[in-house]
C-alpha positions as CSV (number, residue, x, y, z in Angstrom):
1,X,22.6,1.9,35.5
2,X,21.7,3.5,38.7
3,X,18.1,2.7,40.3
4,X,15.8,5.3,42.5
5,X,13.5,4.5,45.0
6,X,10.0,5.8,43.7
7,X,6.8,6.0,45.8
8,X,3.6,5.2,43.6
9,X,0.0,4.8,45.0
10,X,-1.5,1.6,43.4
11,X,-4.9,0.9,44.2
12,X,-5.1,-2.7,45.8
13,X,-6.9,-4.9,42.3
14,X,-4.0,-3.4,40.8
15,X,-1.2,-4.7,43.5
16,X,-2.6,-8.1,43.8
17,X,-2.9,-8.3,40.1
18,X,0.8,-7.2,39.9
19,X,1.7,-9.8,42.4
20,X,0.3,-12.2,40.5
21,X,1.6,-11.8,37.3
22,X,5.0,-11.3,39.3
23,X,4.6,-14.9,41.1
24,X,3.7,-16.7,37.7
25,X,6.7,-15.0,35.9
26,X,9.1,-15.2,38.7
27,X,10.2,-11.8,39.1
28,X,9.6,-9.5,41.6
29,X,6.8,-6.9,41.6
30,X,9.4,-3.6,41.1
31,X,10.1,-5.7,37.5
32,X,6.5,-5.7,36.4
33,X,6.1,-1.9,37.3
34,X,9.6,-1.8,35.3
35,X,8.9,-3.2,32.6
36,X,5.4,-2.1,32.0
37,X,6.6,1.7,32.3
38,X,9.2,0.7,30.0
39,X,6.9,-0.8,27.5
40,X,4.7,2.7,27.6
41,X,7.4,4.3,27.3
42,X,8.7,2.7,24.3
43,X,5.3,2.6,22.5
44,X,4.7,6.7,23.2
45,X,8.0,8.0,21.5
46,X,8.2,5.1,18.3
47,X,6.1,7.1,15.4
48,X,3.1,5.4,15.0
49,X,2.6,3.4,11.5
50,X,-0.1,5.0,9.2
51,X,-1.1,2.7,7.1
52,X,-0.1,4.3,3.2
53,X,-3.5,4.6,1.9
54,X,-5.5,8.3,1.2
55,X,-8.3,9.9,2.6
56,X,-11.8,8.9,1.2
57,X,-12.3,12.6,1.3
58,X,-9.3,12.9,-1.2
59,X,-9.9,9.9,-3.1
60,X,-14.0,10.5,-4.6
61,X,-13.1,13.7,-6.1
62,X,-9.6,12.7,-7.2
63,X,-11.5,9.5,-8.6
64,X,-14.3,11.7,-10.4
65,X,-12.0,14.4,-11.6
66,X,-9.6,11.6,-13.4
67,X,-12.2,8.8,-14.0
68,X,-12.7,10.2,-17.8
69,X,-9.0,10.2,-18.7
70,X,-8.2,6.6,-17.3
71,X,-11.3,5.0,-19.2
72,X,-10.3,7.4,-22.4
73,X,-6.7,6.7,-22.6
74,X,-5.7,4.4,-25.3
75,X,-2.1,3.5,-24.0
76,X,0.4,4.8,-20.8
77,X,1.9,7.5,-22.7
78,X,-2.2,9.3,-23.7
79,X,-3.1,8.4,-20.1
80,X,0.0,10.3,-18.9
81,X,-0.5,13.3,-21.3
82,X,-4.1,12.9,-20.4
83,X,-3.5,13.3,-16.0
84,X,-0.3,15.8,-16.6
85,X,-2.7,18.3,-18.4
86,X,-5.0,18.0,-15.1
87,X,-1.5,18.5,-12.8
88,X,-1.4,14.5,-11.8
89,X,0.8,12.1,-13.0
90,X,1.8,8.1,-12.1
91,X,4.4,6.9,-11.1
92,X,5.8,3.2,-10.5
93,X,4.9,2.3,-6.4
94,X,6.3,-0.7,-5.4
95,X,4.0,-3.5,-7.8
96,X,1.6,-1.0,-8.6
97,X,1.6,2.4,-9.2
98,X,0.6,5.7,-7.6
99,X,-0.9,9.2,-8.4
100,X,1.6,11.9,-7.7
101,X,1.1,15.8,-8.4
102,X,2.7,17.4,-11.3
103,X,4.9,18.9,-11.2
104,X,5.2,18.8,-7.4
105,X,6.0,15.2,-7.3
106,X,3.4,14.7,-4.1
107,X,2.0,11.3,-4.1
108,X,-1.5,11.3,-3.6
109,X,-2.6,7.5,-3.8
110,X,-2.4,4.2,-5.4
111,X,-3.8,4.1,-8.7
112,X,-5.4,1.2,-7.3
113,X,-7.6,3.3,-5.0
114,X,-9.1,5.1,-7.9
115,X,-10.2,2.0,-9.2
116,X,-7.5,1.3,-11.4
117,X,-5.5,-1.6,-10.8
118,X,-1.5,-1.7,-12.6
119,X,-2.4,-5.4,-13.9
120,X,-5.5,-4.1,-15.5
121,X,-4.1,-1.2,-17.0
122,X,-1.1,-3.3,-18.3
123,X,-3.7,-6.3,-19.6
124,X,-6.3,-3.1,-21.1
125,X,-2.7,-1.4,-22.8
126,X,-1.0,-5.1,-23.8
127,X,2.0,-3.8,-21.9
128,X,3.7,-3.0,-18.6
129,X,3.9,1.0,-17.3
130,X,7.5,2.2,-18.8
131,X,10.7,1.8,-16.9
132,X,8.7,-0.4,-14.0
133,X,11.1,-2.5,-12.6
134,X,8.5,-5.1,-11.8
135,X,8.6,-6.9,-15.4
136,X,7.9,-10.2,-13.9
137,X,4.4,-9.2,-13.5
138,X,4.4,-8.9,-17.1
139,X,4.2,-12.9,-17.7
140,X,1.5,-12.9,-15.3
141,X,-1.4,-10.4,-16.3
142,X,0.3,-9.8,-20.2
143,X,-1.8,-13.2,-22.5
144,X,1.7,-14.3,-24.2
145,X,0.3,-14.2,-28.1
146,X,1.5,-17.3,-30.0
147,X,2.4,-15.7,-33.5
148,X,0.5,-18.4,-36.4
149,X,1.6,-19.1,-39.2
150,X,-1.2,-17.6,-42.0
151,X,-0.8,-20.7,-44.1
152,X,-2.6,-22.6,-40.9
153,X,-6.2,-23.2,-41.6
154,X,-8.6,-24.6,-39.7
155,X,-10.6,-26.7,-41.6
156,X,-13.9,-27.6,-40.2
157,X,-15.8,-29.7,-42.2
158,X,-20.0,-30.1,-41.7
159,X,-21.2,-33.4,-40.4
């Protein structure tokens, strides 16, 4: 790689602060200047992260507008009828699961965001969103029901 000889004006706090952290990392001071414009560099073209959670402003209507059907439905396949007559449905997202547009497909937010968590949903409807590949989850928010026998009785007897 070839190197240029570039003329910069650098006020003196910033030259004897360069100098410094030169002398204490053993390089010379044309290797701090380097690497800090390579550094900026770097950080101004990578796409900056956004984090993957919706706009408030999106959320309390979404929330309001759907708040009726989520605390209505009686099991995944009424809450899905339910949100797909309204032009939303859900969709599995990673552990969870997300609101998308219907039939669009745009995904809007986590389910979670409304207010409604995947493990309570799977706890309120005894069972885990269909096709989810997360089953393990399942064991974890799903009470395993130990099937009695009806012949067992309690007897409790009045001291």
């Amino acid at each position: 790689m070839r190197i240029h000889d570039v003329s910069i004006q650098v006020p003196d706090p910033l030259l004897e602060a360069a100098k410094r952290l030169a002398a204490r990392r053993d390089v010379t001071v044309g290797q701090i200047f380097r690497s800090a414009l390579s550094n900026e560099i770097r950080r101004s073209t990578r796409d900056a992260k956004t984090p993957n959670r919706a706009d408030e402003q999106l959320l309390a209507p979404l929330r309001a507008l759907l708040a009726v059907d989520f605390g209505r439905a009686t099991g995944w396949e009424d809450l899905q009828s339910r949100l797909q007559h309204k032009g939303y449905v859900l969709r599995e997202a990673g552990g969870g699961l997300a609101v998308h547009s219907h039939p669009e497909g745009v995904r809007l937010c986590k389910a979670s965001e409304l207010g409604h968590a995947y493990s309570s949903l799977m706890r309120r409807f005894q069972r885990p969103f269909p096709g989810h590949s997360h089953q393990h989850l399942v064991n974890r928010f799903i009470p395993q029901h130990v099937a009695q026998d009806p012949d067992d009785i309690d007897l409790i007897e009045p001291f």
